[in-house]
N, C-alpha and C positions, 0 to 999 in steps of 0.2 A: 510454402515459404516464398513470399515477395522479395523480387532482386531491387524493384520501386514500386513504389506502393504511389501513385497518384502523382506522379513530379510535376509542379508547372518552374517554367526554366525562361526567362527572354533575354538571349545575348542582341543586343545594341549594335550596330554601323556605329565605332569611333569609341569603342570602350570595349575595356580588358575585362570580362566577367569572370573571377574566380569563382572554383568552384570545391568546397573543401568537404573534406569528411576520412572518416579513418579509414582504413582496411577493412573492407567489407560492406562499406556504404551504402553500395551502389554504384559508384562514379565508374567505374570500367562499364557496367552495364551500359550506364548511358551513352558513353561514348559511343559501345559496337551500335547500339539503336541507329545513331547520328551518321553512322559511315559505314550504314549498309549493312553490317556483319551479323547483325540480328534483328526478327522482325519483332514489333513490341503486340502483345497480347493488348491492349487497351489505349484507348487517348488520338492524340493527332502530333504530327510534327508539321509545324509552318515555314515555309520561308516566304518574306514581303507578304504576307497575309493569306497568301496560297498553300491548300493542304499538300503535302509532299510524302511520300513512302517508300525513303531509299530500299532499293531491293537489293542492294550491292554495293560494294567499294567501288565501284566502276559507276555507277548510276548516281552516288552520292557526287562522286566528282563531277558530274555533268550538272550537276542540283546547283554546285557550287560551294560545296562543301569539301572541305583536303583535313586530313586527317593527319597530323606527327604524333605517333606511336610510342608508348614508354620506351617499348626496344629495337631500336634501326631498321627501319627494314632493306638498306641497302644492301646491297651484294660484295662483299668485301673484295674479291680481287677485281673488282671494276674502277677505272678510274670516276672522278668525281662527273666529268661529262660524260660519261657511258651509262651513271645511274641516272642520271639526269635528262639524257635521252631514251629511255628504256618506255618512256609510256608513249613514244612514237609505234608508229607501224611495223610488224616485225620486219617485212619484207624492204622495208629503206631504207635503203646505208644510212650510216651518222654521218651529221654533217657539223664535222668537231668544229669547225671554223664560227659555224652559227649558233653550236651549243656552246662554245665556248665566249661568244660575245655576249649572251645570251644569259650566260651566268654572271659573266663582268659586270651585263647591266644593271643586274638584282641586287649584288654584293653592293656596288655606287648608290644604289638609290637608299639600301637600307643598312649600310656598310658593315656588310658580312666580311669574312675573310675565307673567300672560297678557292684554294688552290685546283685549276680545274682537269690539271694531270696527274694527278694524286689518289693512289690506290685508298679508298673507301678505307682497308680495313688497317692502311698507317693512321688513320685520322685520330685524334684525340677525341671523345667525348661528344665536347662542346662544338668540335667542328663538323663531325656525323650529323649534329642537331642543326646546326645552321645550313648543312647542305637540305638534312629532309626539308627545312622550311622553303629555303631557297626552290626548291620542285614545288615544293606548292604551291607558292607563291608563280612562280612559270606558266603555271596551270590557271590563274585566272582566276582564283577562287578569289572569294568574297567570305566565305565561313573560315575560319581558321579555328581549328581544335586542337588544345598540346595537351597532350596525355602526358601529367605525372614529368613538366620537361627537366634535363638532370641540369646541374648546375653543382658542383662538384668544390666551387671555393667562394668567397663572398665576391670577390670579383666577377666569376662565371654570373652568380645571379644579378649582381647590377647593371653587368651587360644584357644578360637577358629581358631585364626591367625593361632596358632601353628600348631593348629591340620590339618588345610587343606593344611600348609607348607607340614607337615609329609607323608599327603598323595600326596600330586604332589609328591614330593622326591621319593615316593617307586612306581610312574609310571602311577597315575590314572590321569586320566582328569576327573577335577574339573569344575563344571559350579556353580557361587557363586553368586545368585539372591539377591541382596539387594536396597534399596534407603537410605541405611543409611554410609556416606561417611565416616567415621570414620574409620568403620567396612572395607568398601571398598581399604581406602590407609592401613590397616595392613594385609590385606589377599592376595590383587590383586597382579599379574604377567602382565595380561593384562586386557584392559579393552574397554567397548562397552555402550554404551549409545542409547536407543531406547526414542521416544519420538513421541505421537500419533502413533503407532505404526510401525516407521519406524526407521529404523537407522539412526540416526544424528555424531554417533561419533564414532571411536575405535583409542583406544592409544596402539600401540605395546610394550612390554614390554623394550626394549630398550629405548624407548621414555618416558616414564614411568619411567626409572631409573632417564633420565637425569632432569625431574623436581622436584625440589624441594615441600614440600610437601604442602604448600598454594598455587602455581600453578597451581598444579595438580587438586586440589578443586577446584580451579576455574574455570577449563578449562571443568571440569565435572557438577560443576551447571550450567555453560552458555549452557552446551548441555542438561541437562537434562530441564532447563525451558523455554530456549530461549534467553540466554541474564543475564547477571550478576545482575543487577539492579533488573529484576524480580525476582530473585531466595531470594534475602534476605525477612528471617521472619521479620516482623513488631515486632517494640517492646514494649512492656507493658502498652496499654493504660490506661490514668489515669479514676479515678474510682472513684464515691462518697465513703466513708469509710463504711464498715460496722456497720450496727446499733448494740447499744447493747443488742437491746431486742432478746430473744434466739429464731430461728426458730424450733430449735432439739435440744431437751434435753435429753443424751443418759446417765444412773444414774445403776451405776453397771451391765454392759452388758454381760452376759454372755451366753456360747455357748458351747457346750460338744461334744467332738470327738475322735477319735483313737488316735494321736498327737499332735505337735505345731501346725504342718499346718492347721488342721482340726480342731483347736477350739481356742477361745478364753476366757481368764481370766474375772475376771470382771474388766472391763474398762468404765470409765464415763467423758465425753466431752460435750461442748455444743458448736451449731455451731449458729452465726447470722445471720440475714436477710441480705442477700447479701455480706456476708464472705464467703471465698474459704479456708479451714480447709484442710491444705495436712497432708496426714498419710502416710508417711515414713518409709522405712525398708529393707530388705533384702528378696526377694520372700519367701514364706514359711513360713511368720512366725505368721498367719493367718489374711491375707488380705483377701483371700476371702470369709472365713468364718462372717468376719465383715461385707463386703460388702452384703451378703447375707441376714444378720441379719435384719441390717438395711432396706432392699427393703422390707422385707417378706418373702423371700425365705426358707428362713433357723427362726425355732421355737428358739426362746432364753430360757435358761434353769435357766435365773436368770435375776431380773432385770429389768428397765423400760424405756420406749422411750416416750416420748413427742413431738406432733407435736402440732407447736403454743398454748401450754397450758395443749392440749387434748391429755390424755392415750391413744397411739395408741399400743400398746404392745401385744394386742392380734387379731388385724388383720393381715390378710395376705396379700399377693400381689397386690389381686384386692382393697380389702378395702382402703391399703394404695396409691394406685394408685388415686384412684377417689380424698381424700384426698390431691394431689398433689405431693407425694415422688415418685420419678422417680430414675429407675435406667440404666444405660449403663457396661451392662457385659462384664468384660474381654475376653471371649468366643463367637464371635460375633456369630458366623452361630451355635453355638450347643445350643445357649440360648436365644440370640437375636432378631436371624429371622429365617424362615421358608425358606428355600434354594427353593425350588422347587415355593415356589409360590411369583408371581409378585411384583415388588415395590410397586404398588400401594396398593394392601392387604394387605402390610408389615407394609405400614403406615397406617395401621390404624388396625391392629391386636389387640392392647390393649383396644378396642372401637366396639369390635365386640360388635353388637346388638344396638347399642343405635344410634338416628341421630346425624348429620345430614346424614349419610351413611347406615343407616340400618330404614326401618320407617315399623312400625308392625310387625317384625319379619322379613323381605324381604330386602336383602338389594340392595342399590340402585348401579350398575356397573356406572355408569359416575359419581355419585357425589365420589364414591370412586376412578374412574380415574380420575379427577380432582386435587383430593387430592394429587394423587402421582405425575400429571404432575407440583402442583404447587412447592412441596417440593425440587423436581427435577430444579427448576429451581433457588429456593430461596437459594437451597445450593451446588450449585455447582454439583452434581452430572450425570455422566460421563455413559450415558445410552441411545441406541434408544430412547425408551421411556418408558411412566408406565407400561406396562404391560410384559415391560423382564424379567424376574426371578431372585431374589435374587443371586442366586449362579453362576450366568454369570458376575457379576456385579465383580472387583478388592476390593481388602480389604480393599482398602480407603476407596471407594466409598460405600460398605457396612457402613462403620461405620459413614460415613456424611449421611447415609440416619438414621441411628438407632437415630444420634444427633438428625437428624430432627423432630423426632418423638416425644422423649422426651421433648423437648426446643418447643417445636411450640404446647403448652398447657398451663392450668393452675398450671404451676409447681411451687411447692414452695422450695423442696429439690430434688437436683439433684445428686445421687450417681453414680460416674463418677471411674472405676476401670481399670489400664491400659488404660485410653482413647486412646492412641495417637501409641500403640503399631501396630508399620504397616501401618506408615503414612509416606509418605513424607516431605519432610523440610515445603512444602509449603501449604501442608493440613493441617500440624500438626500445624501450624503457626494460618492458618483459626479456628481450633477446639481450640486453646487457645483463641484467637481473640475471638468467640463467648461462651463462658464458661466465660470471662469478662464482656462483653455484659449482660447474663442474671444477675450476681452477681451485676451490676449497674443497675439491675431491682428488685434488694431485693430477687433474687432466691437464698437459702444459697446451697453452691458446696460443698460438700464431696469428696475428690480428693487423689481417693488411688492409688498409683502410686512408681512404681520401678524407676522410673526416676528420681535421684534427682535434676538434673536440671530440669525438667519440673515442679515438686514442688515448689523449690524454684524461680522460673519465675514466677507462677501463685499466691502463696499462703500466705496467709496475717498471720496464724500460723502453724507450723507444731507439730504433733503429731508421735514419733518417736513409734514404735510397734517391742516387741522381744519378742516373743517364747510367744504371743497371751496375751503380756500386752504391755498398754501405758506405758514406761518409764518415758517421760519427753514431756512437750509441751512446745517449742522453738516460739518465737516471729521472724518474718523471719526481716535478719539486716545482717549486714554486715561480722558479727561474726558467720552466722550460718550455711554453709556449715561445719565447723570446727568441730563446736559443735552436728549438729547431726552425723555427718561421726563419730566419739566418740562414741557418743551413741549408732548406730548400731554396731560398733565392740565392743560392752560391755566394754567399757571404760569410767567412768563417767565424 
């Protein structure tokens, strides 16, 4: 099985090369090739006409090649100058006076907003993202590669439009990894379409002006799925209504932290048996602090939770687990799974010790490979087979195997945070598809999510959340894009 089967690729000085395809494409592959992380079996990598063979992350960047990564690689309690100094020498002091002017002068030229005494892991998002570039940028590169960059509201991507304008303009080749086409027609110059990991497409920039811009979509779904027909998401299957008996009864929830993003007020909701409850908002304003709450993760400092009846308030993780509250973290590989060890462990990580996988202490390797070739096959997942390791696997395919895990039990709450972040149109299609699925099985969805159309696609009420309180809980209708977009920008 080829991860690329033959790719020819030429990112340009002074243009934005996208680069599309779904989950499983290939596009991760290429990246690790490009920045050292993996050597390629076949072919040549050039830079200015010279054959080059990153052996390293370390040796790419000397090539002139900087790499922004789908997930941060900053050190969260560093401040923004301390990550920013980190590819200095270890032995010599920071010299905050020069890293900090130093950042002032990258934000001016290409008007970032980089607060440069500010702890990494307060930052929003979009500000994480414009710091990693900002270091790359530091660094002197002339390659620029964004892996999969996030952009979180349509605002986020037309600033980001900007900014990878800004920098083709002052001379860098841009290589701009996405499957998110939106993002793709405000950034792109040119554009390349991989699919099973070969090239199916490239539109020269010329060509690219001359379509209009549903064309252009078009012409990019049918390469990236095979065929227009297949590329369309299914829409909204219908659903028995939610009961009104409450499966989660969340009654003054509270959470204590440095910030907005890091806690929340007391907030009280109830969600029903097979209702899909989306909670709404602007990144940061403690989504994940709730989502945390809620699984176990995170000790609530006030407050009480109820599952079907019963006080569950003071268990943790595993209590709440066995219980049936299930959660899918926004962070798939740093919370999710275990990168190094196989799909098949991974399903069924939350189940160590117990059968049918584990009997007297011992556990059993086939029934637990079993488990993972079935999941593998029940969900689509885009893998030799069980035993490959999590962290070879594409971020779809990551996150349809974590679905599987959670949903292929006796789940009764399912907390579901940024599900679909890093999904293609036609995965993300399948993970709504089955998040409806279970909710017409009486499983109640907790569905927190920056996306407010994927909320408002899925979700039967929304719960609008600002600065770690519910505002307002909206009945989803025809009036209520309007009305929560209000409510987030603090407008009543």
């Amino acid at each position: 099985m080829l991860a690329l089967d033959r790719v020819d690729l030429t990112v340009h000085p002074g243009e934005v090369h996208v680069l599309l395809g779904e989950n499983g494409a290939g596009k991760s592959t290429l990246v690790a090739l490009l920045s050292g992380l993996r050597a390629p079996d076949g072919g040549e990598i050039r830079i200015a006409g010279r054959p080059v063979r990153p052996a390293s992350p370390g040796h790419a960047r000397r090539l002139g090649i900087a790499t922004v990564f789908q997930h941060p690689r900053l050190v969260p309690t560093l401040t923004v100058a301390e990550n920013l100094a980190l590819d200095g020498p270890w032995w010599r002091p920071i010299d905050r006076a020069k890293t900090a002017a130093a950042i002032g002068a990258v934000g001016a030229r290409y008007g970032l907003a980089l607060p440069a005494e500010a702890r990494a892991g307060d930052l929003t998002p979009d500000q994480r993202q414009q710091v990693e570039i900002a270091r790359a940028l530091s660094r002197g590169s002339r390659i620029l590669l964004l892996d999969e960059p996030a952009a979180a509201t349509p605002d986020a991507a037309a600033s980001l439009a900007r900014l990878t304008g800004r920098l083709a303009a002052d001379g860098l080749a841009v290589l701009f990894i996405t499957h998110k086409l939106a993002d793709a027609r405000q950034a792109g110059d040119r554009f390349t379409v991989l699919r099973a990991g070969r090239r199916v497409d490239h539109i020269a920039p010329a060509d690219a002006r001359a379509l209009d811009p549903a064309a252009l979509e078009a012409r990019l779904i049918a390469a990236m799925f095979g065929g227009a027909d297949a590329a369309q998401p299914t829409g909204q299957a219908p659903r028995a209504p939610a009961s009104p008996r409450p499966v989660l009864e969340v009654d003054g929830l509270s959470v204590s932290g440095a910030g907005r993003r890091d806690r929340i007020d007391p907030v009280t909701f109830t969600l029903g048996a097979g209702e899909i409850l989306g909670i709404a908002g602007i990144d940061g304003n403690g989504q994940a602090p709730l989502a945390e709450a809620v699984a176990g993760q995170r000790p609530a400092t006030g407050g009480r939770l109820r599952l079907d009846g019963v006080d569950i308030t003071g268990l943790g993780v595993a209590g709440r687990h066995r219980r049936g509250v299930r959660c899918i973290s926004d962070d798939r590989l740093a919370e999710g799974a275990v990168g190094a060890f196989p799909i098949a462990l991974n399903a069924v990580l939350k189940a160590i010790g117990r059968p049918p996988w584990w009997r007297g202490g011992i556990d059993r390797p086939a029934a637990i490979r079993a488990r993972g070739r079935a999941l593998i096959a029940a969900y689509a997942i885009r893998a030799p087979g069980p035993d490959t390791p999590v962290d070879r696997l594409s971020g779809g395919n990551i996150q349809r195997l974590l679905l599987a895990r959670e949903l292929d039990s006796a789940v009764r709450v399912l907390v579901c945070h940024k599900p679909t972040h890093g999904l293609d149109v036609l995965s993300a299609a399948d993970f709504r598809r089955r998040l409806r699925a279970a909710a017409g099985n009486g499983v109640g969805v907790l569905l927190i999510s920056g996306d407010l159309d994927e909320v408002l696609a899925l979700a039967d009420r929304i719960a609008v959340l600002v600065a770690g309180r519910i505002v307002a809980t909206v009945a989803n209708g025809a009036d209520a894009r309007t009305r929560i977009g209000r409510l987030m920008a603090g407008t009543p």
